[in-house]
N, C-alpha and C positions, 0 to 999 in steps of 0.2 A: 606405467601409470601416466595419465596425462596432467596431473599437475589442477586438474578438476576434484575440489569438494567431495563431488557427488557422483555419483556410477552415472554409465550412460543413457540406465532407463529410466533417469531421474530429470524430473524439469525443475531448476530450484528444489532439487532436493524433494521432492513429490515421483513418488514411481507411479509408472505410467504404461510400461511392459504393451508397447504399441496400442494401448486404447485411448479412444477418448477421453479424458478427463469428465469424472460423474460430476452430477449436481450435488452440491454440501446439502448437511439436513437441514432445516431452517433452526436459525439463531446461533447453527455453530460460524467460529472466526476458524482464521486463517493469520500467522505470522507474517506479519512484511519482509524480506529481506533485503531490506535495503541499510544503507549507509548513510549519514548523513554528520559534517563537523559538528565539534563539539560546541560551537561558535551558534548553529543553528539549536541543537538539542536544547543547549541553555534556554533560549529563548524560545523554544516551545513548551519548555515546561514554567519558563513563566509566564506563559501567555495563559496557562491553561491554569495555571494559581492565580492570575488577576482576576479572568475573568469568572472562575467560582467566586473569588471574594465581588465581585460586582452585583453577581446573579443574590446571592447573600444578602442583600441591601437593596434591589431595586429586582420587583416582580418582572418588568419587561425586557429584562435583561437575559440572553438566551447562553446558560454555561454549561460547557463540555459535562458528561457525566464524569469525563476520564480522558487520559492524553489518547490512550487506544480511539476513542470517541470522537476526540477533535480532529486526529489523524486522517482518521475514515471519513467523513466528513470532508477534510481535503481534498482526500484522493479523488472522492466521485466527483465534487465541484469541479476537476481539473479534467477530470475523463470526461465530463460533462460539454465541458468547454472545448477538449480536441475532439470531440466527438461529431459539434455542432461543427466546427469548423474544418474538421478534414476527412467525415465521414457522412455530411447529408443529416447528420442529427441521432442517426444511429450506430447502437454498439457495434465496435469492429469485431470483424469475423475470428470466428476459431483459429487461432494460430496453428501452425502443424508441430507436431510433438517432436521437437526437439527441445535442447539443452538453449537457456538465455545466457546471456551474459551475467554474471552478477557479481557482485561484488566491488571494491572501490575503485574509482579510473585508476586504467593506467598512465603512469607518467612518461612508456617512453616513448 
């Protein structure tokens, strides 16, 4: 065993059995698998409890539906932004199907 989660036809745990990865059906999610301190967690889930209490109180106030929400949300603003800047403005190309990294750094 290599010490890998996930079999080798899997990318992040997605089997993959050498095809492309299809298109999701519209409106369905996807699990993130990412990591992140608890230092951070904390403070996204209060951010996402202030700013319902804001939106609660003031119409022009724009509040997550849900942490999943605010998350996604992040993510694209960020992919948005490496996108513009280290791709010409558009999405990067189809990775080839292998296995990512994932899980939390290592320290050694």
């Amino acid at each position: 065993m290599s010490g890998m989660p996930f079999g080798q036809d899997t990318i992040l745990g997605k089997q993959f059995n050498g095809a492309a990865p299809q298109a999701a059906a519209p409106g369905s999610k996807e699990k993130v698998p990412a990591y992140v301190t608890p230092e951070v967690m904390n403070r996204l889930r209060n951010a996402v409890v202030h700013m319902q209490g804001l939106a609660a109180l003031d119409d022009d106030v724009e509040a997550p539906l849900s942490l999943s929400a605010y998350v996604e949300e992040a993510i694209v603003e960020k992919l948005r932004r490496d996108e513009r800047a280290y791709n010409n403005g558009n999405p990067f190309k189809q990775r080839r199907l292998k296995n990512l990294k994932s899980g939390p750094p290592s320290t050694k």
